[in-house]
DRENSEGU-613909 format. One line per 2 residues: number of its first residue (from 1); their letters; for each residue x, y, z of C-alpha. Coordinates in steps of 0.5 Angstrom, whole numbers. Example, Ala and Ser with C-alpha at 12.3 -4.5 7.8 and 13.67 -1.06 7.14 Angstrom:
1	AS	25/-9/16  27/-2/14
***
This chain:
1	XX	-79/19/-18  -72/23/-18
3	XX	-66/20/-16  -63/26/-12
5	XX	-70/25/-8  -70/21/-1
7	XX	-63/19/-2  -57/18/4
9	XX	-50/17/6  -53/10/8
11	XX	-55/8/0  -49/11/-3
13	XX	-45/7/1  -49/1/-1
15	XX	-49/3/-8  -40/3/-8
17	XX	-41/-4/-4  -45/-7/-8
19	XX	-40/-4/-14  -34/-6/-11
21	XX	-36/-13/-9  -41/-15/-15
23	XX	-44/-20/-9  -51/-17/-5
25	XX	-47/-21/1  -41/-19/1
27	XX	-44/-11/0  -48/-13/6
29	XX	-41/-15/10  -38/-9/8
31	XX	-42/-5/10  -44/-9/17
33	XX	-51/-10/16  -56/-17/14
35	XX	-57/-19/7  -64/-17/7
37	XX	-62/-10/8  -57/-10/3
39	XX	-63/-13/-2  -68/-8/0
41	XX	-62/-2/-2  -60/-4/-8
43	XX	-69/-5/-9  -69/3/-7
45	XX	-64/5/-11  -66/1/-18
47	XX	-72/6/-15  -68/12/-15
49	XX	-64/11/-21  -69/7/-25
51	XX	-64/1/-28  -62/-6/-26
53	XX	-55/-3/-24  -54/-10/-23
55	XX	-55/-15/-27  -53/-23/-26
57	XX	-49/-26/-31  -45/-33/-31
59	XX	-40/-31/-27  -44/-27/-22
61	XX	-47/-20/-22  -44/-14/-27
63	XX	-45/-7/-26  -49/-4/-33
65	XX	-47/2/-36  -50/6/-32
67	XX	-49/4/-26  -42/4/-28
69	XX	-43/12/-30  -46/14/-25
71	XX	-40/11/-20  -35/16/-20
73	XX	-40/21/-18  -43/16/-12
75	XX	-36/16/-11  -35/23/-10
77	XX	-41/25/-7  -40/20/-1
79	XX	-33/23/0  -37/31/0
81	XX	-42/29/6  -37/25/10
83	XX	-32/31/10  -39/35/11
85	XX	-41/31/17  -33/31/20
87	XX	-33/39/20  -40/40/23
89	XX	-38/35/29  -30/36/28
91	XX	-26/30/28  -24/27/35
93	XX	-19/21/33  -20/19/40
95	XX	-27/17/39  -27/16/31
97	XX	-29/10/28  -26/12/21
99	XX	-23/6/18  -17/8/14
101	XX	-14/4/8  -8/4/6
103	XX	-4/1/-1  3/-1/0
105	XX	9/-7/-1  12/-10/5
107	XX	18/-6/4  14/0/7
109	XX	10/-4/12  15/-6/16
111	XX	18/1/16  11/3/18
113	XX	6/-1/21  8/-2/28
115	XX	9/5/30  2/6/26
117	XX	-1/1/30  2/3/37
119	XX	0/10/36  -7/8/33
121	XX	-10/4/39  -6/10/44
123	XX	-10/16/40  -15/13/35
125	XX	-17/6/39  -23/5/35
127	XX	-21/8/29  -19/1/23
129	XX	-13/1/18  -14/-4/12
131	XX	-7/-5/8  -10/-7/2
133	XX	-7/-12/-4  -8/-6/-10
135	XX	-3/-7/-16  2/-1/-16
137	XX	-1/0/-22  -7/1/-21
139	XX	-7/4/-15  -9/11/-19
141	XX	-15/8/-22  -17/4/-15
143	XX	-17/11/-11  -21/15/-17
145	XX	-26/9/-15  -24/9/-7
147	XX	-22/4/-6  -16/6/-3
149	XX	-14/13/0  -7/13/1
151	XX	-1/9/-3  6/10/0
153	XX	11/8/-6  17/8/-10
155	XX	15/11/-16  20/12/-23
157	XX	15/16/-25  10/18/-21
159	XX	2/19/-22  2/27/-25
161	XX	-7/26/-23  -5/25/-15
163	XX	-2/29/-10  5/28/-7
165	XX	9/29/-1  16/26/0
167	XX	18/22/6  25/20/6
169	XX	30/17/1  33/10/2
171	XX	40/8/-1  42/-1/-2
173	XX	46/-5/2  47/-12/2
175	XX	44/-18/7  47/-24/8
177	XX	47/-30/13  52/-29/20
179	XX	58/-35/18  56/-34/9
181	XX	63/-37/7  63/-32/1
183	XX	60/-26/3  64/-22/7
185	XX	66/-15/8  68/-11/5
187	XX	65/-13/-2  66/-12/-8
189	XX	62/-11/-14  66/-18/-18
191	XX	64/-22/-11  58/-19/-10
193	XX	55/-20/-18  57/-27/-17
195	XX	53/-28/-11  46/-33/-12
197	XX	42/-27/-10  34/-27/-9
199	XX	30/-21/-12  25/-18/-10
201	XX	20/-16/-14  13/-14/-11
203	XX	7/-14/-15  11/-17/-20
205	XX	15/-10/-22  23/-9/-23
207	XX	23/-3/-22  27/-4/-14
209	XX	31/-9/-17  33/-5/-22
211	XX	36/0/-19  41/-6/-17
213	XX	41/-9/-24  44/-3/-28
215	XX	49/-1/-23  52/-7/-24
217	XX	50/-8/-32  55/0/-32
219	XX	61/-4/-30  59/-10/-34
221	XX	57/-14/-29  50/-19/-29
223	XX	49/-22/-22  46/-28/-21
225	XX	39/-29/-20  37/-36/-15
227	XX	30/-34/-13  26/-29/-15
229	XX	19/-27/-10  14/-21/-9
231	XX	16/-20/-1  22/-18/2
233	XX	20/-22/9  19/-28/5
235	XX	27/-27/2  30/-25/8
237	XX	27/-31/11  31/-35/5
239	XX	37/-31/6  37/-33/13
241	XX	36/-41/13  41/-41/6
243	XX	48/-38/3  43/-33/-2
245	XX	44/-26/-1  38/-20/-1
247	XX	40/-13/-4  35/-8/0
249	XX	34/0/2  38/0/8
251	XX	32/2/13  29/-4/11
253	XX	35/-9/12  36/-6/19
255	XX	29/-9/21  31/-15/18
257	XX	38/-16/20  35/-15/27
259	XX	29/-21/27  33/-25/23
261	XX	40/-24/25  43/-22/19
263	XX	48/-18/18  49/-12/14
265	XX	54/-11/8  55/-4/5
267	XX	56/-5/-4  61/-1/-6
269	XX	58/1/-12  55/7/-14
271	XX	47/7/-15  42/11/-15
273	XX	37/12/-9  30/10/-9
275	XX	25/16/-7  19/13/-3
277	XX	13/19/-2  5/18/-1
279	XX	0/20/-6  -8/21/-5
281	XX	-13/24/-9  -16/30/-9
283	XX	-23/28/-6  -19/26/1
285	XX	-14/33/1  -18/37/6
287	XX	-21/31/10  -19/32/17
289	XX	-18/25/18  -14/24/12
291	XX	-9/29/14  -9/26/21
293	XX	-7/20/17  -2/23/13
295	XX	1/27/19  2/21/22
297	XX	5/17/16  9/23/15
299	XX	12/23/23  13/15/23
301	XX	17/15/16  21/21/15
303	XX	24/19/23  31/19/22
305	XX	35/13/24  41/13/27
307	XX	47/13/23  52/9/24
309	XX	55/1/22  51/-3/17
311	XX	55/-9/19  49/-12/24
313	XX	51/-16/31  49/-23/30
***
């Protein structure tokens, strides 16, 4: 039987469930429908296809060569009809049930996701955004397998396979806790480097930190590493409840400031900024919810704060 025969959006989207999960279960929650209908899919398209497609193993089901082949055309076939069926019907974020899925650190998030959500559930209530756990390095090959359709993230060197747009760039600052003995403004470099600092590194990468780090090392200096951790939440919180300090972009240490009542340093030392952009994959450029994302995206991040003192009230 031919594989091209009889097949629908409904199957294709089962077939990258059942890829994406290795689990007929999981797929069958993914896609909001009952096991047994999850089974008798992956049936019909071991059918279509004339192969396993998945096979058990110790660790559970794996992928076999030729499903692993024939994802990335899944892939882009389910991206063509739902973009065929949101032109033939035009996408009206009012009544829309997309679901978005974003890749981003907690940096981002907190810039971002509160605005976004406010302006999702006024214009597009039933409309769903995923922020998902994918590694920044990895965040290219997650969107060739659609895992993801937007990353807003700093990159050294970006992607050259994904599309760009810049949103804003962001300069760093210090944040320590109201009544710190030590870190008082002004600040100078000597003082600032012989602080006990908490880094922050998300997913396990430097290149934040770095911008830090080699501004200090061209003066010949080294600060002093206490606590090293992935979320910028979790760091502002220490800074918070002891005499560690956070160095951050600056739009990110205002919110932070604010929750946790912290203040706000200025580092008197010059360092380069962070360029933070959002990337997406070709398949998703002329969506139309996609770009309603973007758009949005774009709006919220590219907003400029009031200028004004870093130095936050308590």
């Amino acid at each position: 039987m031919s594989a091209a025969r009889n097949i629908d959006l409904v199957l294709l989207e089962c077939f990258d469930a059942l890829l994406h999960e290795r689990s007929v279960s999981r797929a069958a929650e993914r896609l909001g429908v009952s096991q047994s209908s999850a089974s008798e899919m992956l049936a019909k398209l071991r059918d279509r296809f004339d192969d396993p497609l998945l096979v058990r193993t110790r660790d559970g089901l794996a992928p076999t060569a030729r499903a692993l082949e024939l994802r990335p055309q899944v892939r882009e076939a389910i991206d063509r009809l739902r973009q065929l069926l949101a032109a033939s019907k035009g996408f009206d974020p009012a009544t829309s049930d997309e679901t978005f899925r974003l890749c981003t650190s907690d940096y981002t998030q907190l810039l971002l996701m509160p605005t976004l959500t406010r302006l999702m559930l006024a214009e597009a209530p039933h409309c769903t955004v995923d922020v998902l756990p994918v590694h920044i390095l990895r965040v290219e090959q997650a969107m060739d397998a659609g895992d993801i359709d937007l990353a807003i993230a700093y990159y050294p060197e970006p992607p050259p396979s994904l599309r760009r747009s810049p949103l804003f760039s962001d300069r760093y600052v210090c944040i320590a806790r109201p009544g710190h003995p030590e870190a008082v403004s002004p600040l100078s470099a000597e003082r600032f480097a012989a602080l006990p600092h908490v880094r922050v590194a998300p997913s396990g990468l430097t290149y934040f930190s770095s911008v830090v780090d080699q501004a200090l090392e061209s003066l010949g200096l080294q600060r002093r590493i206490a606590v090293s951790s992935p979320h910028f939440l979790l760091a502002a919180q220490l800074v918070s409840q002891t005499d560690l300090v956070l160095a951050l972009p600056l739009r990110a240490a205002r919110a932070l400031a604010a929750h946790f009542a912290l203040q706000v340093i200025p580092i008197p030392m010059p360092m380069r900024t962070i360029d933070l952009s959002m990337y997406w994959h070709e398949r998703c450029h002329h969506s139309a919810p996609q770009q309603w994302l973007r758009e949005r995206v774009r709006r919220i991040l590219t907003a400029q704060p009031a200028e004004g003192s870093d130095q936050a009230a308590a």
